[in-house]
C-alpha positions in Angstrom: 0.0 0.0 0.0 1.1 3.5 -1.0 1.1 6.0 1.9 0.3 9.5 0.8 2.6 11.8 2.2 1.6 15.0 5.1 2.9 18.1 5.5 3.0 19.4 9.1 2.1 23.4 9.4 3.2 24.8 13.1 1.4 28.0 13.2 2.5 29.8 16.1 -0.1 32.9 16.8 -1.1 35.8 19.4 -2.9 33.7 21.4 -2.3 30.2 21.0 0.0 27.8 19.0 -1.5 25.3 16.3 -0.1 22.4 14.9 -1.9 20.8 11.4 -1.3 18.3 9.0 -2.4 18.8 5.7 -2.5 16.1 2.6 -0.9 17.0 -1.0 -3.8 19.1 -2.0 -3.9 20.9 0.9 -6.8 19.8 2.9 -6.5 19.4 6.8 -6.4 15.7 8.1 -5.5 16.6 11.9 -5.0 19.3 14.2 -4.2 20.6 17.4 -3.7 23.4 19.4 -2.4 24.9 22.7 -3.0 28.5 24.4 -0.4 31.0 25.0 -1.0 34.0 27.5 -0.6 37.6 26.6 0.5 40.2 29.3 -0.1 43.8 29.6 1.9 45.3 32.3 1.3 49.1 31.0 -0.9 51.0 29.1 -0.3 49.8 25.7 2.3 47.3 26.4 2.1 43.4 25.5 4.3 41.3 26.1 5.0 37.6 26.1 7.4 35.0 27.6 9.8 33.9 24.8 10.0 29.9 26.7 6.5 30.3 26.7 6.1 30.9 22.8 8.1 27.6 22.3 6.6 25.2 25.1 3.1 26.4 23.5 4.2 25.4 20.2 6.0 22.2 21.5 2.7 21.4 23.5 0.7 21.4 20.4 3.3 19.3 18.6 3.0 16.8 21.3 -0.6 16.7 21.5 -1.0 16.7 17.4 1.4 13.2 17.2 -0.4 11.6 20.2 -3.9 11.7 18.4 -2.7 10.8 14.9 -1.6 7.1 13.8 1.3 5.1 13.2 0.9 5.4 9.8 0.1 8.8 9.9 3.2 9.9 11.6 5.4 8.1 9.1 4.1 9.7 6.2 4.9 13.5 7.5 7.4 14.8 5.0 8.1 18.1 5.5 7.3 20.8 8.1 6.3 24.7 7.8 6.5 27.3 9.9 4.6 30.4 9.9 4.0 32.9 13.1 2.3 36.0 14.4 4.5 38.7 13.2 7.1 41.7 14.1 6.9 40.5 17.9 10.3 40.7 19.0 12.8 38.0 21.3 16.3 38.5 22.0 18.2 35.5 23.6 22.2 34.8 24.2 23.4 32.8 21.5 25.5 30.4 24.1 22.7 29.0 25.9 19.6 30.1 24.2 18.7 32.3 27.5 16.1 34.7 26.6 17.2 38.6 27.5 13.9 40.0 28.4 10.4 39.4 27.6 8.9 38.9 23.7 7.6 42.4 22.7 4.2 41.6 20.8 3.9 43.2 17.5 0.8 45.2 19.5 3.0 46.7 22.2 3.0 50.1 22.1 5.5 51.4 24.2 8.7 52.5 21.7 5.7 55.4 20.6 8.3 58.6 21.4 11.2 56.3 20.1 9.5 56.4 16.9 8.3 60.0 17.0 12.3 60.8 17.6 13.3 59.5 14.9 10.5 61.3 12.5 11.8 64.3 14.4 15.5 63.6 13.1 13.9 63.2 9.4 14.6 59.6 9.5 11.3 58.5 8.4 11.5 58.9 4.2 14.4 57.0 4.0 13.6 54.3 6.4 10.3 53.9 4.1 11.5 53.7 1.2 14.1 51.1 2.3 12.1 48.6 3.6 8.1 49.5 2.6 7.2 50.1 6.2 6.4 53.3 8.2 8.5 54.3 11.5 6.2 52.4 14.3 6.2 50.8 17.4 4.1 47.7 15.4 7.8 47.1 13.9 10.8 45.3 15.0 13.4 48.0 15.2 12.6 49.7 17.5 10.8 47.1 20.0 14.8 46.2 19.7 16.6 49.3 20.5 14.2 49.3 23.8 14.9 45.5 25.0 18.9 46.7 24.3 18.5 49.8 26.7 16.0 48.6 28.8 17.3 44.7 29.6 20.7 44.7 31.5 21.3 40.8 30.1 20.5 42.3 26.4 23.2 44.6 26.1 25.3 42.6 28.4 24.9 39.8 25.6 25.7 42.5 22.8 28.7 43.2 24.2 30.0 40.1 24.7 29.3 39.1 21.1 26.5 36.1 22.6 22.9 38.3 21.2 20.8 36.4 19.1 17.6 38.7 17.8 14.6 36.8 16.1 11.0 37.1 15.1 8.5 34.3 16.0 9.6 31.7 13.2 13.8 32.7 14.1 13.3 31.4 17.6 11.1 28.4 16.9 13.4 27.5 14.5 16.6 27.6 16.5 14.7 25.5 19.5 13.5 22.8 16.6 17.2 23.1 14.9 18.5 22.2 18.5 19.7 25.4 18.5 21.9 24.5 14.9 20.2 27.2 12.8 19.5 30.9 13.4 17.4 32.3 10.4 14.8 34.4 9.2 13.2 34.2 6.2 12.3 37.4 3.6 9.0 37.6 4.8 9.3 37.9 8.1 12.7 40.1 8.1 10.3 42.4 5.6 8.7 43.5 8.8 11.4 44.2 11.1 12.4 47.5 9.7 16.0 46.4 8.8 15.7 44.6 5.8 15.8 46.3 2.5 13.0 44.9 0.3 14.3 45.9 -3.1 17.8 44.4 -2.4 16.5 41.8 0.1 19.3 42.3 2.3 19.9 43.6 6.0 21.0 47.4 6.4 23.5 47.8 8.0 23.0 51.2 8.9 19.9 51.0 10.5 20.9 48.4 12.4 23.8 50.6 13.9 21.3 53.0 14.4 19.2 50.8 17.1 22.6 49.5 18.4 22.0 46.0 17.1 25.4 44.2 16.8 25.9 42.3 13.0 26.4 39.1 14.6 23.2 38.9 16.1 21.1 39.0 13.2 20.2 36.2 11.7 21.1 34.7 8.6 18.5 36.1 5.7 16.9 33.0 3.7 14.5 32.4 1.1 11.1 31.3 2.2 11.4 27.9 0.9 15.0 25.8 1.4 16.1 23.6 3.3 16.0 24.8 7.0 17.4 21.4 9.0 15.5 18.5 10.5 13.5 18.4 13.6 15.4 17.6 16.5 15.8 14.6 18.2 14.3 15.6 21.6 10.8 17.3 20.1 8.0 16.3 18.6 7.7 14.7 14.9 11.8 14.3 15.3 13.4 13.8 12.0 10.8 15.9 9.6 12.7 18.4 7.6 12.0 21.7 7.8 11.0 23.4 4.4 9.3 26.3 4.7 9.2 29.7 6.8 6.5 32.1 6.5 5.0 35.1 7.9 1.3 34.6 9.2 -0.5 37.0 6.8 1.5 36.1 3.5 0.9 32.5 4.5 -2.6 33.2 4.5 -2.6 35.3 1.2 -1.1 32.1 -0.1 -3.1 29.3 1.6 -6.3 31.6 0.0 -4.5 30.4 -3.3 -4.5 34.6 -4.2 -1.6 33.8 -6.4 -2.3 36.5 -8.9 -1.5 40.4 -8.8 -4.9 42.1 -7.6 -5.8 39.1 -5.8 -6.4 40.0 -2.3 -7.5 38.7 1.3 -8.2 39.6 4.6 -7.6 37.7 8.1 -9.8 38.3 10.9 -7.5 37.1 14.0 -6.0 39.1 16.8 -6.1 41.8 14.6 -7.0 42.1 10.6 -5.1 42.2 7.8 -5.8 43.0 4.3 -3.4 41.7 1.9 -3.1 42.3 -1.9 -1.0 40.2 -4.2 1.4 42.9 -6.5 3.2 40.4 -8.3 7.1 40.8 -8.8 6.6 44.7 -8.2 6.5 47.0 -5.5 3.3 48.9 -5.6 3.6 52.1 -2.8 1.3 53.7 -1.1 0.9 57.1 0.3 -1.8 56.4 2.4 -0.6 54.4 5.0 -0.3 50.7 3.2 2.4 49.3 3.6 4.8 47.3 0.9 5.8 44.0 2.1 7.1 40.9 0.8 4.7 38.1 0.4 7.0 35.0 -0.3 9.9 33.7 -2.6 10.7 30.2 -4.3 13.6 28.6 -2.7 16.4 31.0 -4.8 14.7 34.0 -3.5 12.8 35.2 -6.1 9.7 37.5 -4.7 6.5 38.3 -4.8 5.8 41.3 -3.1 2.4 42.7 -1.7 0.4 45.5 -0.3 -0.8 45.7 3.0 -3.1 47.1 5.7 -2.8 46.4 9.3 -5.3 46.6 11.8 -4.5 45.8 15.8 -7.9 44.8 17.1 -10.2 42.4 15.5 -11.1 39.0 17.7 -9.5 41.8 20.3 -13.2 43.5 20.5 -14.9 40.0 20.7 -12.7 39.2 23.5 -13.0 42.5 25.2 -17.1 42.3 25.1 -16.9 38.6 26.5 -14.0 39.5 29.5 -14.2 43.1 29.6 -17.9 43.7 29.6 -19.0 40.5 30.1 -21.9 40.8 28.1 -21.7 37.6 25.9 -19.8 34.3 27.9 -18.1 32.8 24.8 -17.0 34.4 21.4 -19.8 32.7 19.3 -22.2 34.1 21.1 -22.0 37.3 19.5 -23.5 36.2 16.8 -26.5 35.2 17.9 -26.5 38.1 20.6 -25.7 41.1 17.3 -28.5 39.5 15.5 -31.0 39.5 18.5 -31.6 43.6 16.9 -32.2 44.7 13.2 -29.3 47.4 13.3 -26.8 48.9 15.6 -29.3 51.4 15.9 -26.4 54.6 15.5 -24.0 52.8 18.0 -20.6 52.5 16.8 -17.8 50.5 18.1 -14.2 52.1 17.1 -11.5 49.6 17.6 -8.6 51.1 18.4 -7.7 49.7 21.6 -4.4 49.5 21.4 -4.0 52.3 18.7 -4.4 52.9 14.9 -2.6 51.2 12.5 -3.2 51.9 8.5 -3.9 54.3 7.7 -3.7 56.8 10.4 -0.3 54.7 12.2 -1.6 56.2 15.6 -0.5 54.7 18.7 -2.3 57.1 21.0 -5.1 56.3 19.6 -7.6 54.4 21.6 -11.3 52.4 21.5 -14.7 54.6 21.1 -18.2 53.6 21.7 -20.9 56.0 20.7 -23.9 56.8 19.5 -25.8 55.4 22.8 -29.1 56.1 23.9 -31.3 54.9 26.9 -32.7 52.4 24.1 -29.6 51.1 23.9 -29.1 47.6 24.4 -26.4 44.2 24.6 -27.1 43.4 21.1 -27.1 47.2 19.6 -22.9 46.4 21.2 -22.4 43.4 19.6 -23.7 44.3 16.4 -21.8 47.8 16.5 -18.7 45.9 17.6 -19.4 43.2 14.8 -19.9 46.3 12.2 -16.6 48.0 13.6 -14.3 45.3 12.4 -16.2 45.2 9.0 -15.7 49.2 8.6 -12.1 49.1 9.9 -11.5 46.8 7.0 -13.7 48.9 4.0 -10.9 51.6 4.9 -8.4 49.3 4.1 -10.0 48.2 1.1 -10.8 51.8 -0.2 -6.8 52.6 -0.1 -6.2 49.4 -1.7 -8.1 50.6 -4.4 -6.8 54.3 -4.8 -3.2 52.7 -4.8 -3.9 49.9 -7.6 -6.4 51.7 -9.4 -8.9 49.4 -10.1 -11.7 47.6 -7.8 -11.2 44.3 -6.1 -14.0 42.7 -7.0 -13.9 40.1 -4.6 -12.3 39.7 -1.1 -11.5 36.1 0.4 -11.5 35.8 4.4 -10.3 33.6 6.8 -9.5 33.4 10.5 -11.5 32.5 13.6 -13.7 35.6 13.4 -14.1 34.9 9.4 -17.1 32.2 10.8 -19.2 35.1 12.0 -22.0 35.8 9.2 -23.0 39.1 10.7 -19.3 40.0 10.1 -19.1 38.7 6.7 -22.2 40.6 5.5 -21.4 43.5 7.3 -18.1 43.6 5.3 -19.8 43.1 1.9 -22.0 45.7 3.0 -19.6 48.6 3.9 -17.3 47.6 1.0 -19.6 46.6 -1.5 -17.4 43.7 -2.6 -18.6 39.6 -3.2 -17.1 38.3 0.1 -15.4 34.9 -0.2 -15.3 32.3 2.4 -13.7 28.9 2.3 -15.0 26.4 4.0 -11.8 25.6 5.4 -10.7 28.6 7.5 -6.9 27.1 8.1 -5.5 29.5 5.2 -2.3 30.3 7.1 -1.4 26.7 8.7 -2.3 25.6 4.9 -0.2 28.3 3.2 3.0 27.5 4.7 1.9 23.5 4.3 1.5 24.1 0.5 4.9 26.2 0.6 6.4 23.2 2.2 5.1 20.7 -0.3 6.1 22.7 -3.4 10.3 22.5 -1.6 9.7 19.1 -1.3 7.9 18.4 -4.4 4.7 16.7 -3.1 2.8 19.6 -4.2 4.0 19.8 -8.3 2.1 23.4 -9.0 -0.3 25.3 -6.8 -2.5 26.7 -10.0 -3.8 23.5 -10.4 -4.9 23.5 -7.1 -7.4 26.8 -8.2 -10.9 25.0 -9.1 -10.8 24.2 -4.7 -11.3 27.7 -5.0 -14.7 28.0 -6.1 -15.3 24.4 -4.1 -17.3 24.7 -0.7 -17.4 28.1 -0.1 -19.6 31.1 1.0 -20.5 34.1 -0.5 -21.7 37.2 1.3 -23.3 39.7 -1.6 -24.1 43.5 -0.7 -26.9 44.3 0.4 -26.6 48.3 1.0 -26.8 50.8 -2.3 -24.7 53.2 -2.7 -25.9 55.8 -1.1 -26.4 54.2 2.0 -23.2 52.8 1.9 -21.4 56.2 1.6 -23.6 57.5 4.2 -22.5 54.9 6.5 -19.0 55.2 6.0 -19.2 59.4 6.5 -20.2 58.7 9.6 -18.2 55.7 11.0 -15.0 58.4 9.2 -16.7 60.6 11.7 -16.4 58.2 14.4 -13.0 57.2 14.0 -11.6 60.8 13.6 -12.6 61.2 16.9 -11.1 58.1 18.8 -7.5 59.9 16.6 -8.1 63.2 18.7 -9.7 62.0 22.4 -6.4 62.6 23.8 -6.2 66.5 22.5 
């Protein structure tokens, strides 16, 4: 008997690690997951434990090859790794020893570091360089703070022992057994140091932050061949193929393999991603330019981009914060309890704006209450928040490609809402795509794997899945009401930018 071959996808994210196997046309056969805490010490800080990261992803390894068979775990033939984004660890090279917490890609609290350097006239150059604007969402300068702020950081620069890594960098060095410190052009596309024309580190902005040169790790194409599993972890032995940021993993799990193909991920936060083909599309308002993913010599495909910090945030924050629903799925049926939001809106800007406004003082806004307001005029306001954050996104998209989308595929945990959904055709006027299979990033960097190791042969014949068991949400608004809608959610959120004034 032949045994079709797996791919394993670890997908390390904000608030829990996953662990998936995936057959040759990338549908899910198993999975498993394991939670991993957030902190917030401060006003817009987060942080994370960096042994904490790994044992979460470890844990769901374990528990992934405990419920799967014999058989199953011998035909794994290649592992992927994709991972929540920009959230920085820095750890001594000798021993692996983190040097301070993990800064989460949401922390907030290198704001004036970054207003500095806009001040010094940094900002045009560092943009153009690398696609990215000068924020705390970034690597560079969550960095700069951990060196000045963590006596065993700069202790470990000095003495030549610092190691700095995103997400998929440290996984990999604990899966490597410590043998391989990387980071592949994805991921290093967000850190603020890499140049994405050149694909290379700069040096100079690195001595700007006071990283050392022999800290960084080595710069590799998405695809290659990244070591073996080690001995002491789970699914020991399975080559590791593939690294990939979380939202180009998704872009490419979504199968938007085409320029002006584009996504969006409702998880933590959402993320709108458009598919530019080998060019660098800019933006001047607020997108940012980003490298999607390479074959294994390093060729690109670049993308545009629009980041927003709270999405499953709000859901969270009305089931722990208010404590109006008890579980996240009960929004749903709580938002559609009401016809409308009845003029509440929910601004989410919790932990500050992202595109296009790159605000990190901003902060959350509900209005529009009345004494007729009610628990499901919240949820459906809160629902319709993440929905209008996105149609912003979209809009710029638009202006900077200049032609309409069309179509938008989701994904993500929040992706299952169908208020959501229809509230996001609604405010963008787009067909809204939904797979039935929500696993786009876990499957993106499985499919990435299988083309290194040639199970997968071509991912365009994968395409007709595409139009295969999913949803679509059509608009229901005309025009008119549409735009009058989004003048006054543009009202709404123009006033969460200046509460503070």
């Amino acid at each position: 008997m032949v045994r079709s071959p797996l791919l394993l996808a670890l997908d390390q994210g904000t608030s829990s690690s996953r662990a998936v196997l995936f057959d040759e046309q990338g549908q899910a056969v198993a999975s498993a997951s394991a939670p991993l805490n957030i902190h917030y010490p401060a006003d817009g800080w987060v942080e994370q434990t960096p042994m904490e990261i790994w044992a979460s992803q470890r844990q769901a390894m374990a528990r992934l090859e405990q419920t799967i068979s014999a058989e199953q775990r011998q035909a794994v033939v290649a592992c992927g790794i994709t991972n929540q984004r920009e959230t920085t660890i820095l750890w001594r090279r000798s021993d692996g020893a983190p040097c301070g917490p993990a800064l989460v890609w949401q922390d907030g609290r290198t704001a004036d570091v970054c207003a500095a350097w806009k001040r010094e006239g940094l900002e045009r150059d560092w943009r153009t360089r690398t696609g990215l604007m000068l924020d705390p969402y970034f690597s560079a300068s969550k960095i700069q703070w951990l060196l000045q702020n963590h006596d065993e950081a700069s202790r470990a620069a000095a003495q030549g022992d610092l190691c700095f890594g995103t997400v998929e960098s440290w996984l990999l060095w604990h899966l490597s057994g410590a043998r391989r410190h990387c980071s592949d052009m994805s991921n290093a596309s967000r850190t603020l140091l890499m140049d994405l024309e050149q694909r290379q580190w700069v040096p100079a902005f690195c001595d700007h932050i006071g990283l050392p040169s022999n800290a960084l790790p080595d710069l590799v194409p998405c695809r290659g061949d990244f070591g073996t599993i080690a001995s002491d972890c789970p699914f020991a032995g399975v080559p590791i193929c593939a690294l990939l940021g979380d939202q180009q993993a998704a872009t490419l799990g979504q199968l938007c393999l085409e320029p002006g193909e584009a996504k969006c991920t409702y998880g933590t936060g959402a993320f709108l991603v458009i598919n530019t083909g080998s060019e660098i599309k800019r933006s001047d308002a607020g997108l940012l330019s980003t490298l999607g993913w390479t074959d294994d010599q390093g060729t690109p495909t670049y993308c545009l981009e629009g980041s927003l910090f709270n999405a499953g945030t709000v859901v969270q924050w009305l089931r722990d914060g208010l404590e109006i629903i008890d579980s996240a799925e009960e929004v749903n049926r709580l938002a559609l309890t009401v016809d409308d939001a009845a003029g509440v809106m929910l601004v989410p800007a919790f932990t500050g704006w992202g595109t296009p406004h790159w605000d990190p003082q901003a902060r959350g806004l509900l209005m529009g209450l009345t004494r007729d307001s009610r628990r499901g005029h919240i949820a459906r306001a809160a629902l319709e928040g993440i929905a209008l954050s996105v149609a912003g996104l979209v809009r710029l998209a638009e202006q900077a490609s200049g032609h309409e989308l069309g179509e938008l595929a989701v994904d993500g945990g929040a992706a299952a809402s169908d208020p959501l959904l229809q509230a996001q055709a609604d405010s963008t006027g787009l067909r809204v795509r939904r797979p039935s299979q929500l696993e786009s990033t876990a499957r993106g960097v499985a499919l990435l794997a299988g083309l290194q190791c040639d199970v997968v042969s071509d991912l365009q014949s994968l395409l007709p899945q595409r139009e295969q068991n999913t949803q679509l949400f059509m608009p229901r608004l005309d025009l008119d009401q549409r735009q009058t809608w989004l003048r006054r959610w543009d009202d709404a959120v123009s006033r969460s930018l200046h509460w503070h004034e």
